[in-house]
Rosetta silent file (secondary structure, phi, psi, omega in degrees, C-alpha in Angstrom):
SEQUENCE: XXXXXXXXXXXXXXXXXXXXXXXXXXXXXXXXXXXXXXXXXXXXXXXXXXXXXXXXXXXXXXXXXXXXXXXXXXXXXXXXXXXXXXXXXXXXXXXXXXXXXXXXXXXXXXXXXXXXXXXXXXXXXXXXXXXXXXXXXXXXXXXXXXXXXXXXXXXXXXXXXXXXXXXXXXXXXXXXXXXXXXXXXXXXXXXXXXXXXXXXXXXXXXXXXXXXXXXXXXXXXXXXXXXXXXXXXXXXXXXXXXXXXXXXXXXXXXXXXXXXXXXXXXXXXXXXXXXXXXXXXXXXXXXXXXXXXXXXXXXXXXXXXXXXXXXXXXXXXXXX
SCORE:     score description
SCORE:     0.000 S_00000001
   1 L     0.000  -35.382  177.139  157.669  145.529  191.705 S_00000001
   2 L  -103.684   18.724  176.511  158.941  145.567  188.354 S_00000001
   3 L   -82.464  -43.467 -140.779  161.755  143.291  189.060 S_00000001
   4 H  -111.616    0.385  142.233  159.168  140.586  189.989 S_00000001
   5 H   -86.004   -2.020  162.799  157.130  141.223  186.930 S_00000001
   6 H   -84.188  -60.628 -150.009  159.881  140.316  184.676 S_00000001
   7 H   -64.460  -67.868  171.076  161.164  137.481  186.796 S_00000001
   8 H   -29.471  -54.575  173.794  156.954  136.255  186.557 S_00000001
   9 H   -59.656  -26.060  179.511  157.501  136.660  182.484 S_00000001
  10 H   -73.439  -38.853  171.242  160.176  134.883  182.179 S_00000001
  11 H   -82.989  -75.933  -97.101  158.902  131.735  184.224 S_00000001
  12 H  -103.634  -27.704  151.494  155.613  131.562  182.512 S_00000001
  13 H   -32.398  -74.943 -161.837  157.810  131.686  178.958 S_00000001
  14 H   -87.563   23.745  141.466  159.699  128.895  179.831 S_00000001
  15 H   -48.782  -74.373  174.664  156.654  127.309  181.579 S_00000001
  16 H   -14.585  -80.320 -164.991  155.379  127.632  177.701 S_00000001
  17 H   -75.019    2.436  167.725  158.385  126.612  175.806 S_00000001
  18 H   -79.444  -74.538 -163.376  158.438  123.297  178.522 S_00000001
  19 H   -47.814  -52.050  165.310  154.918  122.043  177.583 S_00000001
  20 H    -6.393 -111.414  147.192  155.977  122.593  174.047 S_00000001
  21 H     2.968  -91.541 -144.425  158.884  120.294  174.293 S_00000001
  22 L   -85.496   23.478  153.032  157.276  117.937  175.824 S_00000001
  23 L    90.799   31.620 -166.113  154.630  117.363  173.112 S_00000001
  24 L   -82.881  -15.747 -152.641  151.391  118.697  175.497 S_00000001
  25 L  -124.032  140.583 -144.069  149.349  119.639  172.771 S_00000001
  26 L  -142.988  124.489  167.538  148.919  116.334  170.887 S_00000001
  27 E  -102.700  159.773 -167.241  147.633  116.131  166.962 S_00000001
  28 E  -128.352  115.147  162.181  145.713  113.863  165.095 S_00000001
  29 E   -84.950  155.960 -172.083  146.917  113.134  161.754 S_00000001
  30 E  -114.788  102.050 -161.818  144.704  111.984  159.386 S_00000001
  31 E  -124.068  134.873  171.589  145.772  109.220  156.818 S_00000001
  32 E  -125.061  158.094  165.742  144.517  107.604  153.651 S_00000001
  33 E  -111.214  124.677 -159.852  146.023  104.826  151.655 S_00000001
  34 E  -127.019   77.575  172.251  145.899  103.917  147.943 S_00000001
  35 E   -81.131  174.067 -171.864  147.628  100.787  146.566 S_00000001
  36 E  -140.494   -0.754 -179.316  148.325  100.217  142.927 S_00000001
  37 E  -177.844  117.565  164.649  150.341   97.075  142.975 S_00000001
  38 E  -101.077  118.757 -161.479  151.164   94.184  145.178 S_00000001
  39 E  -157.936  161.823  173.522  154.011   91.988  142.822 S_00000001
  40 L    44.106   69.132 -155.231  156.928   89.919  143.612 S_00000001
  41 L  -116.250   81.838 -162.005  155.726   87.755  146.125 S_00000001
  42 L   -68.671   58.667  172.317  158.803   85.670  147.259 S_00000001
  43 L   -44.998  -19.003 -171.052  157.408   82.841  149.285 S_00000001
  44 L   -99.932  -24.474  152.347  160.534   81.320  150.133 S_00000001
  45 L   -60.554  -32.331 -170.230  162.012   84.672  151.189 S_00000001
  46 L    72.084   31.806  179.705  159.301   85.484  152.893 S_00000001
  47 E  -156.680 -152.767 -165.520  158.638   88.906  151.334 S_00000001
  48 E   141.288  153.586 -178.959  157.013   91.158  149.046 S_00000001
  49 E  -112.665  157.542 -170.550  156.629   94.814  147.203 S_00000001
  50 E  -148.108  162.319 -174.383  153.660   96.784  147.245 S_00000001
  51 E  -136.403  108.394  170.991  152.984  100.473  145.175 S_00000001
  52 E  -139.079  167.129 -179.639  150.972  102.866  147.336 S_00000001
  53 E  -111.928  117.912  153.401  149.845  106.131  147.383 S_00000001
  54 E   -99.504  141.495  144.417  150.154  107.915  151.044 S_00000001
  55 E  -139.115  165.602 -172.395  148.810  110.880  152.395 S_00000001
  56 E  -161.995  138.847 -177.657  148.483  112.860  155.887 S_00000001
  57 E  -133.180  135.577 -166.303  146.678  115.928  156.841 S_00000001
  58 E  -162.083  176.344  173.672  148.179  117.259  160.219 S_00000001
  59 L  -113.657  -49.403 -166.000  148.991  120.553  161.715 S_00000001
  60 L   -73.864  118.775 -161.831  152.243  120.487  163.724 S_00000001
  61 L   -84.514  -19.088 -173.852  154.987  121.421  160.320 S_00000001
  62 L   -92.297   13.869 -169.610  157.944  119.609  163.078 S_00000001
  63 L   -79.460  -26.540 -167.821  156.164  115.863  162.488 S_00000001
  64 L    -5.711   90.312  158.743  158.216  115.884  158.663 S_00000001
  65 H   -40.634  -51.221 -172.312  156.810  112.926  157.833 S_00000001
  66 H   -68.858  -47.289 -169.034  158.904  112.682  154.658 S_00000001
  67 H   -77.963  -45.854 -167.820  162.020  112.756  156.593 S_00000001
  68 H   -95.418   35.609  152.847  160.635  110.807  160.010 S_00000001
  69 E   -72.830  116.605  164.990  158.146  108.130  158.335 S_00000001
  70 E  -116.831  154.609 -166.343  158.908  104.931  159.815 S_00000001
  71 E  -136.517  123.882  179.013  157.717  101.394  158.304 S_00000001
  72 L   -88.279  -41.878 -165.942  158.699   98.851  160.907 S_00000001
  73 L   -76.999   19.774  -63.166  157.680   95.758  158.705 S_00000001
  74 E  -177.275  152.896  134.999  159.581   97.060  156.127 S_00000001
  75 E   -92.431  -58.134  163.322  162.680   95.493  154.381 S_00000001
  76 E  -145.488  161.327  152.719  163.248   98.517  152.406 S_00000001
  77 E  -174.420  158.047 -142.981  161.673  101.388  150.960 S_00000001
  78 L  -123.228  112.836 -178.800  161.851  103.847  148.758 S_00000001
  79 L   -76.263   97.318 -139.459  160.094  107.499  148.368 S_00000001
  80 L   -92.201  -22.888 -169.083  159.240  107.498  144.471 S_00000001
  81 E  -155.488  147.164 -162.422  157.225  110.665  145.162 S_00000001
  82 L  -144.188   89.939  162.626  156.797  113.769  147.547 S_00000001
  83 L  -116.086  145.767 -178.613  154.488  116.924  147.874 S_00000001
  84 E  -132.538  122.179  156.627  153.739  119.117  150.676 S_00000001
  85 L  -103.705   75.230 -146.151  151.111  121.610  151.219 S_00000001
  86 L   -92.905   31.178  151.667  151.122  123.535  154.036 S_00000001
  87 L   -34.763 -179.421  152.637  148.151  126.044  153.035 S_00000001
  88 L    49.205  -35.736 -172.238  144.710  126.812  155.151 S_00000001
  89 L   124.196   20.218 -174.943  146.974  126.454  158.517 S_00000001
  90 L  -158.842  153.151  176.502  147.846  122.579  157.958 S_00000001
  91 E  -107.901  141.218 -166.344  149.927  120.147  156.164 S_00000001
  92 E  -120.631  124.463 -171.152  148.818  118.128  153.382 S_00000001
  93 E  -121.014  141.303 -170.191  151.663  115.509  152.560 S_00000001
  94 E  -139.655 -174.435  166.686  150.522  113.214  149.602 S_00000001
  95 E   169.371  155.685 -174.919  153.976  110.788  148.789 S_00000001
  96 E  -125.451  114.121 -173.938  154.436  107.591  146.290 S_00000001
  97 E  -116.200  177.749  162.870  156.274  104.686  148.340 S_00000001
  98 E  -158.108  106.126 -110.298  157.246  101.375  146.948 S_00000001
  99 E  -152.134  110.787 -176.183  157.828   98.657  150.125 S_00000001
 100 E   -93.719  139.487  165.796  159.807   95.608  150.079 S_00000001
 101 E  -118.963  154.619  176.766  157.842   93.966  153.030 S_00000001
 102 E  -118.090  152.085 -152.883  158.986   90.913  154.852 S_00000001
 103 L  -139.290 -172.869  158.414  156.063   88.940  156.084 S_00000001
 104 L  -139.045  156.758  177.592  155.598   85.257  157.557 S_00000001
 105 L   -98.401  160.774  161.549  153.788   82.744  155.784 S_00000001
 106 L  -115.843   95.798  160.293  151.257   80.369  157.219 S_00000001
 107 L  -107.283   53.094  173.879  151.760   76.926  155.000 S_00000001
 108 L   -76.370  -28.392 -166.141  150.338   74.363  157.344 S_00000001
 109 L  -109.392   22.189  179.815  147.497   74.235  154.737 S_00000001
 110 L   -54.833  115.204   70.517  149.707   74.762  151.217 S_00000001
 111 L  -135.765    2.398 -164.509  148.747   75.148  148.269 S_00000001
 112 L   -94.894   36.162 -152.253  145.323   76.018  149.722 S_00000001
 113 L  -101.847  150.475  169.601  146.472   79.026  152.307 S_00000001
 114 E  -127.355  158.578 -179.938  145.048   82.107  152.648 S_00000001
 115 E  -131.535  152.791  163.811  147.537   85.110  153.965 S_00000001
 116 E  -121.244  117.876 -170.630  147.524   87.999  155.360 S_00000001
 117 E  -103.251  146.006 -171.982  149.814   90.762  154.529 S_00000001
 118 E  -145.710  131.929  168.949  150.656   93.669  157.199 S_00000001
 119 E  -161.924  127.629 -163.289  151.818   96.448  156.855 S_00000001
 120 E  -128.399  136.810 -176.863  152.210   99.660  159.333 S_00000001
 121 E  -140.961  133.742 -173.636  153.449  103.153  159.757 S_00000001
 122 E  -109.076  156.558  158.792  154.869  105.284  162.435 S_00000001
 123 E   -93.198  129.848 -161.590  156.628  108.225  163.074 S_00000001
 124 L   -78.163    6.384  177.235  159.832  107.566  164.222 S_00000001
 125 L  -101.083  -21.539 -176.497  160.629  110.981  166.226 S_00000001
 126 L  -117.238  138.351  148.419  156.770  111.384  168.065 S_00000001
 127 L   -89.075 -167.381 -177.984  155.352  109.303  170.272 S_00000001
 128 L   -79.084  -13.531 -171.903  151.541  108.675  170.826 S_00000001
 129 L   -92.458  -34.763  161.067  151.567  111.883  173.630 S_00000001
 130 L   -49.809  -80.710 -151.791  152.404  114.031  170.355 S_00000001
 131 E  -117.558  113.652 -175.877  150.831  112.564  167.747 S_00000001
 132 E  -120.138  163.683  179.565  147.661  109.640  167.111 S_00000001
 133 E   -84.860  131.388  174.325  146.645  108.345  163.941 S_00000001
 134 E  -135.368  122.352 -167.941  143.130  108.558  161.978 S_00000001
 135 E   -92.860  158.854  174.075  142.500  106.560  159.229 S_00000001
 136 L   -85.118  125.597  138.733  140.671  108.358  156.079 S_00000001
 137 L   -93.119   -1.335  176.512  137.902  105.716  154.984 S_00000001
 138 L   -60.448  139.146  178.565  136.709  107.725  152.312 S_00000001
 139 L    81.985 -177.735  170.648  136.858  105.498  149.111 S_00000001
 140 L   -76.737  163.841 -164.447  138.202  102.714  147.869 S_00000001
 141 L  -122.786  -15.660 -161.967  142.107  101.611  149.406 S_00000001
 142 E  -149.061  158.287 -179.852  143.484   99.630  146.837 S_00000001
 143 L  -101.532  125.504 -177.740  142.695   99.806  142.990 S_00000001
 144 L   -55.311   31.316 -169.756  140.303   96.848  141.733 S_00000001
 145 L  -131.542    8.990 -177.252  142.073   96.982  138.397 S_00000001
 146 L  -119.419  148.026  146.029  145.331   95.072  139.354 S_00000001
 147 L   -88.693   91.268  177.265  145.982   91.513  139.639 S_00000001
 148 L   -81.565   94.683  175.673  147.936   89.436  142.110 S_00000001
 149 L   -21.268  137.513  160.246  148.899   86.590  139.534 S_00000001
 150 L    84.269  -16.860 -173.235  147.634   83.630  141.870 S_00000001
 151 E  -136.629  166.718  169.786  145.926   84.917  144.723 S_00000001
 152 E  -140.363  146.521 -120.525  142.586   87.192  145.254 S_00000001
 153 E  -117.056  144.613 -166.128  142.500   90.039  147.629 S_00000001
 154 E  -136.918  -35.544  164.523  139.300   88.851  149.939 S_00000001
 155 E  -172.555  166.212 -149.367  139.421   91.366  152.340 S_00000001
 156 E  -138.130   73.259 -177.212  141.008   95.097  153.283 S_00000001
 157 E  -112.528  147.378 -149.458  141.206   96.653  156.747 S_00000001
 158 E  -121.930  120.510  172.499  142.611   99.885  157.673 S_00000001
 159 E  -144.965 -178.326 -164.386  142.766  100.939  161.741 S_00000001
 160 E  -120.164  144.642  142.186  144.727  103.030  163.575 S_00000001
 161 L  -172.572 -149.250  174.448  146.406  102.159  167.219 S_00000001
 162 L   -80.382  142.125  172.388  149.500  101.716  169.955 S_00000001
 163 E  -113.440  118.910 -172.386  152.611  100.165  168.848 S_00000001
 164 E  -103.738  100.922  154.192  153.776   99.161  172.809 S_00000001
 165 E  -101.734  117.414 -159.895  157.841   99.505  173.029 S_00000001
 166 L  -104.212   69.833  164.723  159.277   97.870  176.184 S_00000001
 167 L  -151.294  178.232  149.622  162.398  100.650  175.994 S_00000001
 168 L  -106.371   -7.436 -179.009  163.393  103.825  176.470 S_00000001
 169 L    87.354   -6.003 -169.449  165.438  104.563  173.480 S_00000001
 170 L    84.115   -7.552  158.969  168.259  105.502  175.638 S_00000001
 171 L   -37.087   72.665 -177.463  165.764  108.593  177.017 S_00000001
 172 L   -85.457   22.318  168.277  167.036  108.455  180.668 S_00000001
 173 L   -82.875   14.424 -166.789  164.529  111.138  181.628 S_00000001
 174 L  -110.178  115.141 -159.108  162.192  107.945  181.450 S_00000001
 175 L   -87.419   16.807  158.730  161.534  106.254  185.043 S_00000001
 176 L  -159.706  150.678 -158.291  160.820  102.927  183.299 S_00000001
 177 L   -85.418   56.907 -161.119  161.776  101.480  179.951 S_00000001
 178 L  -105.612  125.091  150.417  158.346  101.997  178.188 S_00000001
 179 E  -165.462  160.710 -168.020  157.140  103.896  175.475 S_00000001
 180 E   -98.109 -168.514 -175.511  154.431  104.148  173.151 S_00000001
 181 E   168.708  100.959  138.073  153.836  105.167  169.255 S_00000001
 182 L    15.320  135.655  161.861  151.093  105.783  167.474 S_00000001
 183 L  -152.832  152.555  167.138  150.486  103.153  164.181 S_00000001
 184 E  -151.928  123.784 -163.584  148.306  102.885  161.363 S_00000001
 185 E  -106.868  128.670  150.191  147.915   99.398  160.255 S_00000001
 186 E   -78.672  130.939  149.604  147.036   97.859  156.727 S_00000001
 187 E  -131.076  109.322 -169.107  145.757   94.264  156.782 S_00000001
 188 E   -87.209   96.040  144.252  145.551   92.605  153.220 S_00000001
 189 E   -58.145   95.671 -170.370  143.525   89.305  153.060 S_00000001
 190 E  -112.160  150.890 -177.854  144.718   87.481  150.372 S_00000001
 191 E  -133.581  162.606 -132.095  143.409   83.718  149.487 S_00000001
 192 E  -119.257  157.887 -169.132  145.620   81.554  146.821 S_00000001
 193 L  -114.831   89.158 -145.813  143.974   80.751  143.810 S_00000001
 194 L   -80.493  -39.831 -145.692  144.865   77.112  144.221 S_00000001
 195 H   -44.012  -94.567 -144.063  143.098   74.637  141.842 S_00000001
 196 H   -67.655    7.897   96.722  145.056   74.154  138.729 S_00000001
 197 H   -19.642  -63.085  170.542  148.684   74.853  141.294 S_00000001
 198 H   -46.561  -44.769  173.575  147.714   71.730  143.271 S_00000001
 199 H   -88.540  -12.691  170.843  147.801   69.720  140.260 S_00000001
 200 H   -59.610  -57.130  174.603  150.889   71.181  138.710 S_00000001
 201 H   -46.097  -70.810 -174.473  152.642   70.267  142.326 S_00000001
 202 H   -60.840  -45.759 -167.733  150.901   66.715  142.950 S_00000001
 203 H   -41.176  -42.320 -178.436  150.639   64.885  139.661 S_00000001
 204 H   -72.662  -42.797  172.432  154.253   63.675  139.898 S_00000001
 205 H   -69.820   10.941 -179.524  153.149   62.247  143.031 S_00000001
 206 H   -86.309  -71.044 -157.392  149.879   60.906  141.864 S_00000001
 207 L   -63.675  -64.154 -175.473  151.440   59.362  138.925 S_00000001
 208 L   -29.504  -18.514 -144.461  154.445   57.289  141.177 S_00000001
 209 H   -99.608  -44.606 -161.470  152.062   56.159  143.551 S_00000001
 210 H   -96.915   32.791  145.812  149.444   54.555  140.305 S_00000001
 211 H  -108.437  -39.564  143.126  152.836   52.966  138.319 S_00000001
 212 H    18.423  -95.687 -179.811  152.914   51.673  142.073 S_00000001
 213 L   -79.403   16.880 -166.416  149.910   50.251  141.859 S_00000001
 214 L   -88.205  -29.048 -174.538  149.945   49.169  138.584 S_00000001
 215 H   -53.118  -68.490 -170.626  152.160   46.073  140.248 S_00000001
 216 H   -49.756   28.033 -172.214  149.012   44.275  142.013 S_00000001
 217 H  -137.999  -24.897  167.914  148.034   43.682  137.785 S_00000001
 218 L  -122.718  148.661 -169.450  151.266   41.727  137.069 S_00000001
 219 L    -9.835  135.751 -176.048  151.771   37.841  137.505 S_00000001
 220 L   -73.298  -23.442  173.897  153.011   37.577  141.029 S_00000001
 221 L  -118.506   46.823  144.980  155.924   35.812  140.432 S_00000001
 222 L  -107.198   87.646 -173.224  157.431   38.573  137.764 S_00000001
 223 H   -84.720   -6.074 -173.385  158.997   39.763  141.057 S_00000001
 224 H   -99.585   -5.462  160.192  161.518   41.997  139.228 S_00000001
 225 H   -51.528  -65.309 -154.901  158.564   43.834  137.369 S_00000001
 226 H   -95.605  -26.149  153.796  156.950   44.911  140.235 S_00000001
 227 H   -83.673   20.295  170.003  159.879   45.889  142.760 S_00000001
 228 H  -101.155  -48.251  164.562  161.447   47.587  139.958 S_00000001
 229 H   -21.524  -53.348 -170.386  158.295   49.364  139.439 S_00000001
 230 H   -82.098  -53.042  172.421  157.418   50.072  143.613 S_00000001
 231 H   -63.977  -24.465  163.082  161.174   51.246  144.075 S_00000001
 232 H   -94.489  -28.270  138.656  161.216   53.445  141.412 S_00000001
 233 H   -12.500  -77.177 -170.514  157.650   55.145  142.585 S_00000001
 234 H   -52.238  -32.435 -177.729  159.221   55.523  145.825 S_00000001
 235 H  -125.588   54.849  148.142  161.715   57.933  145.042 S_00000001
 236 H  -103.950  -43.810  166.240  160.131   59.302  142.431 S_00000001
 237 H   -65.681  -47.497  169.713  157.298   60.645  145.173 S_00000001
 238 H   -37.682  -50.719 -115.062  160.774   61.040  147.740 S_00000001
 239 H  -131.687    4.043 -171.555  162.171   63.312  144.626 S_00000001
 240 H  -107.101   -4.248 -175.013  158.390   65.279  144.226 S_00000001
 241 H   -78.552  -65.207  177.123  158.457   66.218  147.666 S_00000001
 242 H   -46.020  -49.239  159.907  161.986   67.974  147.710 S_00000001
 243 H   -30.672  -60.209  168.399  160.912   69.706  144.811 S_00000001
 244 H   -76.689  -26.748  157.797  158.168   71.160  146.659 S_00000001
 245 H   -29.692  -73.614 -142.480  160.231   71.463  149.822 S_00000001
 246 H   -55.157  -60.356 -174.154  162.566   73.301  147.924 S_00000001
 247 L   -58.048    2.132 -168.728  159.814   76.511  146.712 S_00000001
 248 L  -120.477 -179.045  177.777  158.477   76.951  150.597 S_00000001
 249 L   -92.695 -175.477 -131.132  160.238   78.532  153.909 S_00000001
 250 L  -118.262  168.804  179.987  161.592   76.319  156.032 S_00000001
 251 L  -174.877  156.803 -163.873  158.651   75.178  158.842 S_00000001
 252 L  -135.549   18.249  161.666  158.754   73.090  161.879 S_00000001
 253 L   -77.435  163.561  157.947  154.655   71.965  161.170 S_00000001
 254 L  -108.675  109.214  -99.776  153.255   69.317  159.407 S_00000001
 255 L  -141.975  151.020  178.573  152.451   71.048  156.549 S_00000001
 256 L   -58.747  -54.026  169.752  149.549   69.411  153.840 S_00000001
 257 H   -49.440  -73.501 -177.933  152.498   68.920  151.554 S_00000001
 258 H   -75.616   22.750  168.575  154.348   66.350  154.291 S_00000001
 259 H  -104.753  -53.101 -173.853  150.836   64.765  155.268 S_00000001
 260 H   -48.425  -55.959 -166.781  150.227   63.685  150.964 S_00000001
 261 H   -74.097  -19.191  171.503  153.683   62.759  150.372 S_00000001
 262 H   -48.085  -54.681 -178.144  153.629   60.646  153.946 S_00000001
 263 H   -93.853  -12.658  173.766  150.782   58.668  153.091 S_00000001
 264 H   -96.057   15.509  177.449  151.623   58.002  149.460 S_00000001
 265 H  -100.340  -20.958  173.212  155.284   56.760  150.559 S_00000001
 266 H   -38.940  -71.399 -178.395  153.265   54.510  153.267 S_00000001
 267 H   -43.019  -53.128 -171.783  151.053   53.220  150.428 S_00000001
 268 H   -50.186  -60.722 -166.231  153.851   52.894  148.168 S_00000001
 269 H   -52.698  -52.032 -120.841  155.695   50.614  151.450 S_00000001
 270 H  -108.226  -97.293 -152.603  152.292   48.501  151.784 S_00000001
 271 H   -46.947  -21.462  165.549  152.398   47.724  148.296 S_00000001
 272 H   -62.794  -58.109 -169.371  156.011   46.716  148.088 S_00000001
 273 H   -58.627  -58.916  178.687  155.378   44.311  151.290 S_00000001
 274 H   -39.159  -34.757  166.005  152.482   43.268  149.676 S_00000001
 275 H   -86.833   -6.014  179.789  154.042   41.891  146.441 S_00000001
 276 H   -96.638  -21.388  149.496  156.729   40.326  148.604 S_00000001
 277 H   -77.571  -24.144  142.708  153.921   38.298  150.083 S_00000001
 278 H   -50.439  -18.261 -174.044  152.615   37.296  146.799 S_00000001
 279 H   -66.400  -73.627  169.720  155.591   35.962  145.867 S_00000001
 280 H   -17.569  -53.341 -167.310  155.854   34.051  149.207 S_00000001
 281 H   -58.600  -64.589  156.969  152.286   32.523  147.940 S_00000001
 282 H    -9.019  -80.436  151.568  153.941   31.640  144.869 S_00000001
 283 H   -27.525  -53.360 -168.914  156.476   29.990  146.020 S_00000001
 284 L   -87.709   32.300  146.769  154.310   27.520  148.019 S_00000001
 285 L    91.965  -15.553  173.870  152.706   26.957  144.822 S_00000001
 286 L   -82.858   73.985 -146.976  149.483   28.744  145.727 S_00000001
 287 H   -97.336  -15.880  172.377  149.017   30.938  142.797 S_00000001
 288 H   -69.548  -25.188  170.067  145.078   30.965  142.999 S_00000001
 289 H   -89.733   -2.277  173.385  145.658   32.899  146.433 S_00000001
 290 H   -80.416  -60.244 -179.438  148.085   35.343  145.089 S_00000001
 291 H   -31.143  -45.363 -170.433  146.311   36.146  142.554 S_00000001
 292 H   -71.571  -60.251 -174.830  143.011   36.727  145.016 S_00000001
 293 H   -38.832  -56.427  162.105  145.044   38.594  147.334 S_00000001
 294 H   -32.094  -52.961 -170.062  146.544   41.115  144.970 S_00000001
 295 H   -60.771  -81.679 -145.234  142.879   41.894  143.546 S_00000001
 296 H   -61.459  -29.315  174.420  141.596   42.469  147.297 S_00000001
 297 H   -76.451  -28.002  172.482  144.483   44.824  148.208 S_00000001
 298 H   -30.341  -90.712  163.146  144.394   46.182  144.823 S_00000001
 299 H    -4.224  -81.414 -148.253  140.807   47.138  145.772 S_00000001
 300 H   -66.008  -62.825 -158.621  141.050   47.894  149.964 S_00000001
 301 H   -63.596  -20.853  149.251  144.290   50.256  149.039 S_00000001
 302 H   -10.782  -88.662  162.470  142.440   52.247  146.569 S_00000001
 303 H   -84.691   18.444  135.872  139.913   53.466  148.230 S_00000001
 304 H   -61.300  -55.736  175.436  141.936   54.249  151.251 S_00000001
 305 H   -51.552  -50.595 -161.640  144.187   56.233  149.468 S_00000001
 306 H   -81.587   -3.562 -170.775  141.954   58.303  147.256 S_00000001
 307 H   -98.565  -23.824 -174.079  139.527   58.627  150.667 S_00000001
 308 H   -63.590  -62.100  164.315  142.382   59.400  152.985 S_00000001
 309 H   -26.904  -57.245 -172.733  143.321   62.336  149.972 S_00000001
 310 H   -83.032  -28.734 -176.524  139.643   63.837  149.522 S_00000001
 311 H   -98.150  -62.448  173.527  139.312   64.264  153.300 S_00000001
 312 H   -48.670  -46.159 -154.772  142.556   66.099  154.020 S_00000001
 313 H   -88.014  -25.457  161.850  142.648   68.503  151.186 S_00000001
 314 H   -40.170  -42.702  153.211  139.027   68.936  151.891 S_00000001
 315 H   -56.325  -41.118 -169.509  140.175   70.117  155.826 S_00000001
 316 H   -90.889   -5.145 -175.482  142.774   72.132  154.095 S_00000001
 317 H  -102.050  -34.722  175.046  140.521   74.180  151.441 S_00000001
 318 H   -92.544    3.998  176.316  137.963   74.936  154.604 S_00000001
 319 L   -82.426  -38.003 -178.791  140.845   75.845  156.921 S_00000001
 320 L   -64.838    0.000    0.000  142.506   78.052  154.389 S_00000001
């Protein structure tokens, strides 16, 4: 009788210390977020750093956050600051991170784009059957006293959910290669503060395309004015493009940027052919129709151009 009242204690210990293990009793940490700085925003890279303030209020003391905090989007990052208070019968973890992030851009509609920066954090030792995520909503998340040189923060949302891994981690007590993890996701709305950028970018293509057109103004048969003029345009817009090429990630869209520069190397082409048919006109001695012809293309390509121009960047300022 009292062998089999030991043998009973003994299973229902390791009964115990099983459920344990496997994480039966499942906590809900509770997380707020506080940035102080978004800076050094690497479009061409494809990255950025952010300055935040973390905390987590939790119970189970084996989650050590500070050591098992994972940032998936992450490039690097670096714990600037650490405190832990495991008073009242819980842990209060407060930490100062500073997060190279690597992002993707959306530039179909550049310089007018709005982005969204993500950013998310898990623990990389617990799965969601330990441990789920709660976001703190008290307060403000970010401080309204910083600037992101160029852009303005638009909107700020903070949620909690599943991060879905189609593995096992090498865990072959796992009959299929699935597992889940807890996340709590940042999403930064940022929208680019575009104006006076657009015109920095464009103007050399602006100006080539109206020394261009300056050609349909002289005498039709000063033919080496106006192709020296139209040929130098052209790869002067050809040489404003790369330039802007050069400052973006690489994309495999047709991007706002390759729609402008498209149509003013078109324009540019129409007006070359166009002065080599004045010429033609010339030649046969007709100089009252070159002349009329020039003015009416002058005219028709004008207001294509500047109408073609106001209705795409107009699609690209309400798409951004």
């Amino acid at each position: 009788m009292k062998r089999s009242a030991v043998v009973l204690f003994f299973g229902m210990m390791a009964l115990v210390g099983k459920l344990s293990a496997q994480g039966a009793v499942r906590d809900t940490v509770k997380t707020g977020i506080y940035i102080t700085s978004i800076h050094d925003i690497d479009f061409k890279q494809n990255e950025y750093t952010v300055n935040l303030w973390l905390w987590m209020k939790y119970k189970r003391k084996e989650f050590d956050f500070v050591q098992n905090l994972e940032i998936p989007q992450a490039k690097s990052f670096t714990k600037l600051y650490s405190t832990v208070d495991t008073s009242h019968g819980r842990v209060y973890l407060l930490m100062k991170l500073q997060c190279v992030m690597k992002d993707s851009w959306k530039i179909n509609n550049f310089p007018f784009d709005r982005q969204r920066l993500r950013l998310s954090l898990e623990n990389s030792q617990y799965d969601s059957k330990s441990l789920i995520f709660s976001p703190d909503t008290v307060g403000k998340h970010f401080d309204p006293r910083f600037t992101l040189r160029g852009w303005n923060i638009d909107s700020f949302d903070v949620t909690a959910g599943i991060k879905l891994y189609e593995t096992a981690f090498g865990d072959e007590s796992l009959v299929k290669p699935h597992t889940e993890y807890s996340s709590y996701r940042v999403k930064i709305g940022i929208r680019r503060d575009a104006h006076e950028l657009f015109w920095k970018m464009f103007l050399g293509m602006y100006v080539a395309f109206l020394i261009s057109y300056i050609c349909f103004y002289i005498h039709a048969d000063n033919i080496d004015s106006r192709f020296g003029l139209s040929v130098g345009s052209l790869f002067a817009a050809i040489g404003n493009k790369y330039i802007i090429d050069s400052s973006l990630p690489e994309s495999t869209t047709f991007t706002l940027v390759d729609l402008l520069h498209g149509i003013t190397l078109f324009f540019i082409s129409v007006i070359v052919a166009s002065s080599v048919y004045s010429l033609r006109l010339v030649k046969k001695n007709k100089l009252r129709e070159a002349n009329r012809f020039d003015f009416v293309m002058a005219q028709v390509l004008l207001v294509l151009y500047l109408g073609l121009n106001i209705y795409f960047i107009s699609k690209a300022v309400a798409a951004g």
